[in-house]
Backbone as ProteinMPNN parsed JSONL, in Angstrom:
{"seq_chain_A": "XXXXXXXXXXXXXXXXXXXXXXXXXXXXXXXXXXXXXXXXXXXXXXXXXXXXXXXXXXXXXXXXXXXXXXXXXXXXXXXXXXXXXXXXXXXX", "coords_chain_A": {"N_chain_A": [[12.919, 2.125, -18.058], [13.918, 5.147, -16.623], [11.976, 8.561, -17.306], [13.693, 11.844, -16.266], [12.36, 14.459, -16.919], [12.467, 17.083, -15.912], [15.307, 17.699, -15.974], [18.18, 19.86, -16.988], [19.722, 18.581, -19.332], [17.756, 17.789, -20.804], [16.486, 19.791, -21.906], [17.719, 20.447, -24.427], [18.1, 20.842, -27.662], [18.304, 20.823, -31.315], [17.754, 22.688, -34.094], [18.795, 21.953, -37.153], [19.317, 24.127, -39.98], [20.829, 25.086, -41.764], [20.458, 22.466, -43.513], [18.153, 22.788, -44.676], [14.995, 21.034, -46.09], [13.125, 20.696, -49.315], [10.111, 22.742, -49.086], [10.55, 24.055, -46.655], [11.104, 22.092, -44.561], [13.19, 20.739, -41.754], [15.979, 19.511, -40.148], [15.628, 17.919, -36.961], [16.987, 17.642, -34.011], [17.188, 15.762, -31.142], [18.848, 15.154, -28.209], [18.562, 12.404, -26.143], [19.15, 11.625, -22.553], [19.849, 8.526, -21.182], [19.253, 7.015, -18.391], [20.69, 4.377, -15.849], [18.924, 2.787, -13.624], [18.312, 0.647, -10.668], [15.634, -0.811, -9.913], [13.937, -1.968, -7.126], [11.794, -5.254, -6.989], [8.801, -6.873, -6.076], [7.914, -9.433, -5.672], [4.942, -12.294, -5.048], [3.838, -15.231, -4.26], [1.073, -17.469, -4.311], [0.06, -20.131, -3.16], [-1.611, -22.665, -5.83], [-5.339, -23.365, -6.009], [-5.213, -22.813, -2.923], [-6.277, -21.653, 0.091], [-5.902, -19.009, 0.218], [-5.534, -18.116, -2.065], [-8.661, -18.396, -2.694], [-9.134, -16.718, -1.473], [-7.825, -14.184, -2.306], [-8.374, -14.243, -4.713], [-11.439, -13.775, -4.721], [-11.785, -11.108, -3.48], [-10.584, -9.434, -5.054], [-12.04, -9.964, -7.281], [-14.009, -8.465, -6.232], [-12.909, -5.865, -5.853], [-12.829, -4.972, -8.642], [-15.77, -5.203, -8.95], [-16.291, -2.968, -7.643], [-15.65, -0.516, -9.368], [-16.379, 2.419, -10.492], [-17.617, 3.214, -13.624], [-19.068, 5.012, -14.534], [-19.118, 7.659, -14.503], [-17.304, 8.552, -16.029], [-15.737, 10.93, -17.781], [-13.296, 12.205, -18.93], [-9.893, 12.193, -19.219], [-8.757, 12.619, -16.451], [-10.842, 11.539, -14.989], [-10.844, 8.959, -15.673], [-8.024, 8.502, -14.671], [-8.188, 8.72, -11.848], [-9.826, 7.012, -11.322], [-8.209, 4.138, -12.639], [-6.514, 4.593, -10.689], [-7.25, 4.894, -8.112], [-8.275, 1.756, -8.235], [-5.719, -0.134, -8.075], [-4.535, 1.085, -5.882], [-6.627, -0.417, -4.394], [-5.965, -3.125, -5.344], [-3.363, -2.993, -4.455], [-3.18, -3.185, -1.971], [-5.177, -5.971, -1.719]], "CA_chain_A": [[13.569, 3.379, -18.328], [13.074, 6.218, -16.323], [13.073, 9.816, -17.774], [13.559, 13.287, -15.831], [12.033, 15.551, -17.878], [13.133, 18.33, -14.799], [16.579, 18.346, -15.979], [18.339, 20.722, -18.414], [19.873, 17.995, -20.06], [16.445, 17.425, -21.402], [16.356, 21.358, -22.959], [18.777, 20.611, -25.414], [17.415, 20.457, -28.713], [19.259, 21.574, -31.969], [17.107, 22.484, -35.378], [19.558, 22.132, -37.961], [18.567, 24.823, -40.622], [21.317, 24.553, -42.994], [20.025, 20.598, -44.162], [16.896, 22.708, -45.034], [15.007, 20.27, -47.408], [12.023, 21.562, -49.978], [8.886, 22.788, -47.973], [10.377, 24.45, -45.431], [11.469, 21.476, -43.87], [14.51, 21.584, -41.495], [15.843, 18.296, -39.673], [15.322, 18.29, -35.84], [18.081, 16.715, -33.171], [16.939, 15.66, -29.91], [19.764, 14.587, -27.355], [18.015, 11.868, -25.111], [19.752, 11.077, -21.974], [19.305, 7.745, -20.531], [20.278, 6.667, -16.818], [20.449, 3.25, -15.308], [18.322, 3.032, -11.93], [17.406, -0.178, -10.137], [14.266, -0.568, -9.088], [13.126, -3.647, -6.256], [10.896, -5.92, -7.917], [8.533, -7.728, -5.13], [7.287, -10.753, -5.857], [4.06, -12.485, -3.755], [2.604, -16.165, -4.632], [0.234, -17.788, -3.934], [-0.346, -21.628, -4.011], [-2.898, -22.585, -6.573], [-6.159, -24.212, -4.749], [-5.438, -22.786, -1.555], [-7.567, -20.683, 0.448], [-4.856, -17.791, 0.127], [-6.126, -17.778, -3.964], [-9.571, -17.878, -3.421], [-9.311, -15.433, -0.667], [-6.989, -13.064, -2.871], [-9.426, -14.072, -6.155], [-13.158, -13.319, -3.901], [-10.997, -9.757, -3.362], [-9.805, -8.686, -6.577], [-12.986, -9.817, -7.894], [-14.9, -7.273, -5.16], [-12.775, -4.398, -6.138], [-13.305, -5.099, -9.998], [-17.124, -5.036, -9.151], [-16.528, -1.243, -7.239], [-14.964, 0.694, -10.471], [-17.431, 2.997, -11.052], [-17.195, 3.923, -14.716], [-20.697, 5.836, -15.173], [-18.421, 8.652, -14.116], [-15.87, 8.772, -16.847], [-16.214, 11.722, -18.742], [-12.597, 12.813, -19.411], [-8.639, 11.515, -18.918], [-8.689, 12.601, -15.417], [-12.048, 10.789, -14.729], [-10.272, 7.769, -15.844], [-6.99, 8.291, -14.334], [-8.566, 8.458, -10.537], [-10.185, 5.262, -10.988], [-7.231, 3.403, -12.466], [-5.659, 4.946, -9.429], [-8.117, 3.963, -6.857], [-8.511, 0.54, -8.624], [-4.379, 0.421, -8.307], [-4.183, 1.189, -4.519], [-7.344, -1.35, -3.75], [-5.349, -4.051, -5.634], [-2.047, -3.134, -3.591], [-3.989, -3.646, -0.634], [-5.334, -7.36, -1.361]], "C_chain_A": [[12.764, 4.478, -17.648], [13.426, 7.887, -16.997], [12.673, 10.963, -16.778], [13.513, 14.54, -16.519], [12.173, 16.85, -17.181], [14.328, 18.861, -15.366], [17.16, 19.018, -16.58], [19.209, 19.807, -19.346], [18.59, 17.465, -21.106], [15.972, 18.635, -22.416], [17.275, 21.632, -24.169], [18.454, 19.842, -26.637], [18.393, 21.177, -29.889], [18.241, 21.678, -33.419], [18.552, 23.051, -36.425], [19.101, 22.98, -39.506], [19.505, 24.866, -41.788], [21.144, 23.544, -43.976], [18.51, 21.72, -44.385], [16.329, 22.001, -46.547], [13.682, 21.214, -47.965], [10.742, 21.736, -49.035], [8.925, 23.648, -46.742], [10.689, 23.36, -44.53], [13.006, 21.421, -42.985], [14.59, 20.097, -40.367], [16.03, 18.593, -37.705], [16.31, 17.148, -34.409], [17.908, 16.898, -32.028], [17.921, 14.631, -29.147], [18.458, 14.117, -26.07], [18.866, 11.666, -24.212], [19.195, 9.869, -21.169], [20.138, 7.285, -19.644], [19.714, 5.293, -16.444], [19.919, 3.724, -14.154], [17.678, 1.396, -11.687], [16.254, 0.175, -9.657], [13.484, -2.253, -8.297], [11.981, -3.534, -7.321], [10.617, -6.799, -6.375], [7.066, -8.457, -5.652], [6.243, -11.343, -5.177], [3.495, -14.125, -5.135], [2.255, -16.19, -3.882], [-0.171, -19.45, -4.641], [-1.698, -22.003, -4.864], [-4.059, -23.982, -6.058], [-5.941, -24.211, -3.444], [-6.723, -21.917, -1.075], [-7.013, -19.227, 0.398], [-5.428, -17.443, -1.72], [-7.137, -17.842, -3.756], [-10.035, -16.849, -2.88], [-8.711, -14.136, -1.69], [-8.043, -13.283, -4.48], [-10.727, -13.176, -6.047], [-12.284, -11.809, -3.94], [-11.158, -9.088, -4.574], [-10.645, -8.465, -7.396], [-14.109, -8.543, -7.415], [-14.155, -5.796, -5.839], [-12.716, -3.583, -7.273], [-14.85, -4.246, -10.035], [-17.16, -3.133, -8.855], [-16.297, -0.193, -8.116], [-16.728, 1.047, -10.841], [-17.287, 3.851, -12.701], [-18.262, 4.783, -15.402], [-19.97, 7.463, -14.746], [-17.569, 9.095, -15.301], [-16.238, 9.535, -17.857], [-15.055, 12.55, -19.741], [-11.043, 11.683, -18.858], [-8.462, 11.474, -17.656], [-9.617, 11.98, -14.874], [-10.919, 9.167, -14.168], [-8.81, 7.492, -14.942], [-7.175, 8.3, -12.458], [-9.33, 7.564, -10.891], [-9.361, 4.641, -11.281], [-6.443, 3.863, -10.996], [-6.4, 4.458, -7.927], [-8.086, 2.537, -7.022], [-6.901, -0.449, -8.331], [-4.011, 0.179, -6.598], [-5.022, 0.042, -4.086], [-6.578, -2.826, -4.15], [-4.162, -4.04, -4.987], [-2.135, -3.871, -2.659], [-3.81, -5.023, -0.633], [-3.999, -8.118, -1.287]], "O_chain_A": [[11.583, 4.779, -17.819], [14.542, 8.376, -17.172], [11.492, 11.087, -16.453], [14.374, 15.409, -16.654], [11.985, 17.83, -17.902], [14.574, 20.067, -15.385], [16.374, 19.027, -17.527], [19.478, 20.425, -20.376], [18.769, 16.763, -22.101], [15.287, 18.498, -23.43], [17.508, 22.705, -24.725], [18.483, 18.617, -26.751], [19.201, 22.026, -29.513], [17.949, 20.565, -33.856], [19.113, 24.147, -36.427], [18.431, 22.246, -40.233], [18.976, 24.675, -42.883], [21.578, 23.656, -45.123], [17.54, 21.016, -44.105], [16.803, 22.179, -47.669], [13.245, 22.184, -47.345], [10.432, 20.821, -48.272], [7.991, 23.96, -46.003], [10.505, 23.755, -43.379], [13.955, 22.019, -43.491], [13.572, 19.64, -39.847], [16.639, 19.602, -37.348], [16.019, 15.981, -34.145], [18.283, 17.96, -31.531], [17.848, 13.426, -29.39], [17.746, 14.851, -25.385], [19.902, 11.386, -24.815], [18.176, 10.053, -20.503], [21.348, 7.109, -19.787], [18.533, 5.005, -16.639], [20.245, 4.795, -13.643], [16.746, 0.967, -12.369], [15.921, 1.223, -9.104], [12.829, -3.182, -8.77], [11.477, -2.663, -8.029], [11.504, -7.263, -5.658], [5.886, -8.186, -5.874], [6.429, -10.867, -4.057], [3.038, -14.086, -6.277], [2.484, -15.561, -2.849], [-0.483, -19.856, -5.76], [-2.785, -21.58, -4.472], [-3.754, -25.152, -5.824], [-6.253, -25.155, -2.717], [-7.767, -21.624, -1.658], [-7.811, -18.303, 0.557], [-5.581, -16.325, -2.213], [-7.594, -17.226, -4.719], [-10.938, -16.124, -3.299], [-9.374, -13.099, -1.687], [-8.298, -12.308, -5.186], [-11.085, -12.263, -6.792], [-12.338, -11.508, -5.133], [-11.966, -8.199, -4.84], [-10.652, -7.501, -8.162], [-14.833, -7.888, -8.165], [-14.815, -4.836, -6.239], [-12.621, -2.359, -7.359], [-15.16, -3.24, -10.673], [-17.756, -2.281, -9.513], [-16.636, 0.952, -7.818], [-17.718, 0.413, -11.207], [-16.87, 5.006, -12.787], [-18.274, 5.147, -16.578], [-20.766, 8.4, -14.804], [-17.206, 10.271, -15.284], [-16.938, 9.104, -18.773], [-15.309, 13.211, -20.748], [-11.179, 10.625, -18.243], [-7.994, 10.401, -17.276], [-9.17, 11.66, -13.772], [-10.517, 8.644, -13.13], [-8.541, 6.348, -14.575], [-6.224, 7.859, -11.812], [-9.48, 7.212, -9.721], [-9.085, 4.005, -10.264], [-5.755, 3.015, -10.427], [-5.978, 3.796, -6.979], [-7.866, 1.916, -5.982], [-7.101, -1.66, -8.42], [-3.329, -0.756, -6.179], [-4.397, -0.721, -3.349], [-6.592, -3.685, -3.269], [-3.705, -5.174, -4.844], [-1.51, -4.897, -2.392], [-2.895, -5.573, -0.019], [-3.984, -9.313, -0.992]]}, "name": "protein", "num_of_chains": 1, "seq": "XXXXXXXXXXXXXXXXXXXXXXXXXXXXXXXXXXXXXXXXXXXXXXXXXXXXXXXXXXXXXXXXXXXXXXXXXXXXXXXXXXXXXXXXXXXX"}
């Protein structure tokens, strides 16, 4: 599911204030819209005990070892290394 939180179908909210219950409470109606979208799906083996797996294992394992996490001090810290970590795994 993808959502476009851009669109103004997405600004349409309704607080129903008549249903107010004790507290100050007041019930809250959010219109989601949801859209179908394909999305390719690409697939890749790899026979098991070839040299294509331990070449693509020796890899994966190398770009495991490079995450530098002595860095991570906040969400964005973290979210450029999953992202580097992300593109180096595209790669192999």
């Amino acid at each position: 599911m993808f959502l476009r939180p851009n669109l103004l179908e997405f600004d349409s909210h309704t607080i129903l204030s008549e249903l107010q219950f004790p507290f100050d409470h007041a019930l809250l109606v959010v219109n989601i819209y949801i859209t179908e979208e394909f999305v390719q799906d690409k697939r890749c083996t790899i026979i098991k005990n070839s040299k294509e797996e331990e070449k693509f294992t020796s890899e994966l394992v190398k770009a495991i070892k490079k995450i530098d996490i002595s860095q991570l001090v906040d969400k964005e810290s973290l979210k450029l290394v999953v992202q580097n970590f992300t593109r180096s795994s595209d790669l192999i």
